[in-house]
Structure formats: structure tokens, C-alpha cells
C-alpha positions as a printed NumPy array, in Angstrom:
array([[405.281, 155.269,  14.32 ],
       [408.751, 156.493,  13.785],
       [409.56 , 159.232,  16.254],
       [409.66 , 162.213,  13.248],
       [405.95 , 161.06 ,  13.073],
       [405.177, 161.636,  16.324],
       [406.639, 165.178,  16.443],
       [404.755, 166.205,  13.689],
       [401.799, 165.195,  15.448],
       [402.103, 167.057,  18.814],
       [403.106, 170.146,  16.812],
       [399.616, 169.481,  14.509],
       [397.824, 169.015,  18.057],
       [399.119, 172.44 ,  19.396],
       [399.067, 174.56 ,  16.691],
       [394.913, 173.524,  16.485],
       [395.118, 174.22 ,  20.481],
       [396.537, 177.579,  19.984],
       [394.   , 178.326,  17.147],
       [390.812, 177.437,  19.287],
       [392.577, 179.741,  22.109],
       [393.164, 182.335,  20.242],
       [389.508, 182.287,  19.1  ],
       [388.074, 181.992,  22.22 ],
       [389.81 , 184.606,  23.256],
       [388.43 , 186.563,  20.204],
       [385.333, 185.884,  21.458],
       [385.9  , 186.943,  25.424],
       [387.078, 190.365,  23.806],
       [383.92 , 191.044,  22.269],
       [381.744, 190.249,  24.88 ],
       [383.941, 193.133,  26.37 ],
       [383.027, 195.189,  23.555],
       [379.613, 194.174,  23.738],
       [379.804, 192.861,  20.393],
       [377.409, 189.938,  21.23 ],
       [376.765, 189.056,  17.374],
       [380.269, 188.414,  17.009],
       [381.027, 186.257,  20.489],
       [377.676, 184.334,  19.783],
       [378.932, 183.127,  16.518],
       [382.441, 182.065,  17.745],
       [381.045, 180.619,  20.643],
       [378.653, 178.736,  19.101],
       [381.106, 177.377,  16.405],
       [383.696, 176.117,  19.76 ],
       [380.779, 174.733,  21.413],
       [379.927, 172.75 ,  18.427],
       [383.009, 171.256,  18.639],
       [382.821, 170.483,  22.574],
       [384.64 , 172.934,  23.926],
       [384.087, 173.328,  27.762],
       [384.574, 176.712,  28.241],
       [382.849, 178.603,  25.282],
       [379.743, 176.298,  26.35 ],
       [379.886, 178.209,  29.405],
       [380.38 , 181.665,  27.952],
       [377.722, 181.245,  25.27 ],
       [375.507, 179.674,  28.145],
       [375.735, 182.979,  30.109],
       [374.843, 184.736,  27.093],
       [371.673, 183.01 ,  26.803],
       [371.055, 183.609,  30.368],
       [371.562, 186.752,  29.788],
       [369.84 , 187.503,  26.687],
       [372.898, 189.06 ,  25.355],
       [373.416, 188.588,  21.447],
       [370.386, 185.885,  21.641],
       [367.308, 185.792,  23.253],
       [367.111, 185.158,  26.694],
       [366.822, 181.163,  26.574],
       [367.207, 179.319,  30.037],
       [366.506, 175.836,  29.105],
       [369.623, 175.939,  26.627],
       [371.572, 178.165,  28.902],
       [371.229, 175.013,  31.199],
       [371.563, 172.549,  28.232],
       [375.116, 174.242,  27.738],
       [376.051, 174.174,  31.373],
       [375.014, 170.524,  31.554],
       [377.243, 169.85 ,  28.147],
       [380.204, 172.222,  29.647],
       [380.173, 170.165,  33.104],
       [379.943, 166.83 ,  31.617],
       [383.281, 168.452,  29.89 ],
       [384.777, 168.763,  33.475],
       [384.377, 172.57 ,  33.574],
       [384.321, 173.076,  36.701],
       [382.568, 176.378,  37.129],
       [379.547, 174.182,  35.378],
       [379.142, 171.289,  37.716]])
């Protein structure tokens, strides 16, 4: 791969970084706002695509019962997934 290639690559790779940031940070604001409904669905849609740390959130949010009914066996489903991410608040 010619090096033009590559750099068009890693600039691909962190613009999609900076998206999922940005909406996981969308999604720590409304749990702020206790807007549950709306950091459920973003969480859910991030965790669906194995991301560490909205598996955590949304797995307090079940343990909660915040924005979805209190559900520990997938709060605990979501930590397991989360750790076996390497988040380290999970293991």
C-alpha cells in the first residue's frame, strides 16, 4: 500500500473514533439529564458494536432500572461483555 493509502486510512480510522466519542458522550450527557430513553438507545447501538465502555454505562442502567427495567442478569451479561473488552472498571 502506497503511503497516500495509508494516510487516508488512519484519518478514516479517527474520524469513526471521534464519531463513536462524540456519541458516547451524547449519551453520558443525558444520563445527566435523566434522559434515559435517549442514553439507552445510544448505548445500546455502541454496545452493539462492542464498545467497552457504553456496555458498562448501559449495564448500570439496567442495574439501575433507569430508562429499562431493572434487569440484573443482562446488567451482568454487559459487564461480562465490557470486561472481556479490557474495561477495567468491569473485570
Amino acid at each position: 500500500m502506497d503511503r497516500r493509502r495509508v494516510l487516508i486510512a488512519i484519518v478514516l480510522l479517527l474520524q469513526l473514533e471521534l464519531s463513536l466519542g462524540a456519541e458516547l458522550e451524547d449519551a453520558r450527557r443525558a444520563i445527566r439529564l435523566r434522559d434515559y430513553d435517549t442514553a439507552v438507545s445510544i448505548l445500546k447501538d455502541l454496545s452493539a458494536q462492542d464498545d467497552a465502555e457504553a456496555q458498562f454505562q448501559l449495564a448500570g442502567l439496567y442495574r439501575a432500572g433507569s430508562g429499562v427495567g431493572r434487569d440484573r442478569v443482562e446488567a451482568d451479561r454487559l459487564l461480562r461483555a465490557a470486561a472481556a473488552l479490557g474495561h477495567e472498571k468491569a473485570q
